[in-house]
N, C-alpha and C positions, 0 to 999 in steps of 0.2 A: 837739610840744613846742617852747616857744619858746627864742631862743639865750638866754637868759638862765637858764633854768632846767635846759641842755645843760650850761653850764658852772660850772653851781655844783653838779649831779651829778658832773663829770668832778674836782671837785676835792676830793668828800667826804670826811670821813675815816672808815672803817671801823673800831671798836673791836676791840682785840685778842680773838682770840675767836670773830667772827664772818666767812661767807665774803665774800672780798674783800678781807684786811686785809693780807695781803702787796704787792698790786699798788697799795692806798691807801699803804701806811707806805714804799714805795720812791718814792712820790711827793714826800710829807712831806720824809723824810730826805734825799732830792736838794737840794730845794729848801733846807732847814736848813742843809746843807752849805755850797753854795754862797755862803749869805749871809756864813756865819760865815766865810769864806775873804776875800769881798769886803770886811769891813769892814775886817779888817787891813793886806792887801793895799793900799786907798783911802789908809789910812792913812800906809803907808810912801812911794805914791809920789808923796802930796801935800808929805810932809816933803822926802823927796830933790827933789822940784822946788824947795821952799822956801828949804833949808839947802845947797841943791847939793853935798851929801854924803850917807854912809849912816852917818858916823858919829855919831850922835847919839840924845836919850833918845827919841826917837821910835823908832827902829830897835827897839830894846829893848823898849819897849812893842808893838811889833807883834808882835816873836817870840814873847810871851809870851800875847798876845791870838791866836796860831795854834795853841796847845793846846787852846783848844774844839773848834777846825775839826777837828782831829785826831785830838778823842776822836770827833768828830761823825763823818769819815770812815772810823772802822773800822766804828762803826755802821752806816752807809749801806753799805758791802761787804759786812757779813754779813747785810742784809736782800736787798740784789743778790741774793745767792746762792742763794737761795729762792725755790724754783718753785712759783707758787699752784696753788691746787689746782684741777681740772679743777670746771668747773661742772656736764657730765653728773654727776659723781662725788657731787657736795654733793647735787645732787637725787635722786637713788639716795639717798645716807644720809638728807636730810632727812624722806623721806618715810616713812622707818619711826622717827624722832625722837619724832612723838606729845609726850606730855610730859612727857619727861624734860628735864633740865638741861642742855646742850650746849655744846660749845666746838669752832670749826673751827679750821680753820689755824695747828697751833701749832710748834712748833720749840724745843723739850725742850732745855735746857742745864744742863751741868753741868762743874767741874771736868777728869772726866774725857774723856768723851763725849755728844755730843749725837746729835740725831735728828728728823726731823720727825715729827709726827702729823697725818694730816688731821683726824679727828674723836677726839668722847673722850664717854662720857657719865659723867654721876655717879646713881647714885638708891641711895640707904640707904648702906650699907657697899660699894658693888660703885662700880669703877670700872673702865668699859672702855675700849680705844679702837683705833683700825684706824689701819696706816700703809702707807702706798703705799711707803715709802723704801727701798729694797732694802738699804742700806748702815746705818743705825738698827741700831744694836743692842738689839733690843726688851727681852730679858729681864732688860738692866741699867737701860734705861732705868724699867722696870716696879718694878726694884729701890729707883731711887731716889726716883721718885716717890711711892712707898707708902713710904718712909722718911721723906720730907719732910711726907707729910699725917699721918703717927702723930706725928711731931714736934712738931706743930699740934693736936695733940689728935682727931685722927680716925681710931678702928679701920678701916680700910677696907680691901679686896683691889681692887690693881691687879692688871688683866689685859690687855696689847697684843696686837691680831691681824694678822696680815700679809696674812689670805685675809679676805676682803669677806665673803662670804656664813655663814660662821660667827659674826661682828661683827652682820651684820644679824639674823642669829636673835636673837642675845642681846641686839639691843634690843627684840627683840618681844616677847621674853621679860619683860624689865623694866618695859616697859608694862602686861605682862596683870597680874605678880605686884606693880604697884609700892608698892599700899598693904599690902601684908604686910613688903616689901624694908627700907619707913619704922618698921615697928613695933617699939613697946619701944628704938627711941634714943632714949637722954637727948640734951637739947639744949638750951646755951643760948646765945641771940642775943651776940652780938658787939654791945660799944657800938659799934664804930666804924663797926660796918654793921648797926645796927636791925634796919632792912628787907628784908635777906638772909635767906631759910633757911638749912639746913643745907645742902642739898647745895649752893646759889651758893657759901658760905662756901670749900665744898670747889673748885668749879669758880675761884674766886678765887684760892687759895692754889693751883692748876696755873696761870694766868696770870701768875703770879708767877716762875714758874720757869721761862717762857717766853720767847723772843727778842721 
């Protein structure tokens, strides 16, 4: 592989979603950060060399130009905090994924409590999903997640598993069963995403609610 194509890998962005997208969006959001700090920063201490003071409308414009930085830097802490998911892990689930709809690496937020999920599937009204996170509190998470896609117009049962191998049955399961899982749902396309099915619609509206 040549260095040029080493490092336009190393700097890809990974959509949220799919595996890899924690160790890409800590990339991202450093780098974001940093800028947003620097330009104010540049700003202040080209005035103070200039005006040989800090009191001035420059000062004031930089403080104010440090609340991007700032909403930028909680962001970048709470993607920090977020341990990607093992890659054995993702090839274990991907390989019983088949085709269903999938979503990895996500990090459930709410009001009250959040949680991570490595993976999550969608097909018909069934939503599963397996979480490594010992501290996730699955059953509320599961709560409001199926509140938020009925909200959205979609009957659907969320169900989160904490043990691996009972997750993997139930997507093999939704592979064998999945054109029965589809049938008799009314469905209609979303303008604003055409080209989505039903269950991206639904795998969409959990990225949504997602870190």
């Amino acid at each position: 592989m040549s260095e040029e194509r080493k490092e336009s890998k190393l700097f890809q962005r990974v959509p949220k979603g799919e595996f890899g997208y924690f160790s890409s969006e800590k990339k991202k959001r450093v780098a974001v950060t940093v800028i947003l700090f620097l330009i104010p920063l540049t700003a202040y201490f080209i005035g103070w060399a200039y005006f040989k003071t800090r009191l001035t409308v420059v000062t004031v414009i930089v403080v104010v130009g440090c609340l991007p930085a700032c909403r930028s830097a909680v962001s970048m802490i709470m993607i920090l905090l977020r341990k990607p998911m093992e890659k054995a892990l993702y090839d274990r689930i991907h390989s019983h994924q088949g085709e269903l709809v999938m979503a990895y690496e996500l990090y459930l937020t709410s009001y009250e409590k959040s949680g991570g999920i490595d993976a999550v599937a969608v097909c018909g009204n069934q939503v599963v999903g397996y979480s490594s996170d010992e501290k996730a509190d699955l059953r509320f998470l599961e709560g409001e997640t199926q509140k938020i896609l009925r909200k959205n117009g979609y009957g659907v049962k969320v169900k989160f598993f904490r043990d691996l191998n009972p997750f993997l049955d139930r997507l093999d399961s939704m592979n064998e069963h999945r054109e029965a899982l589809h049938r008799d749902i009314p469905f209609q396309p979303d303008e604003k995403y055409p080209d989505l099915t039903r269950d991206e619609l639904i795998k969409h509206t959990i990225l949504a609610i997602a870190l």
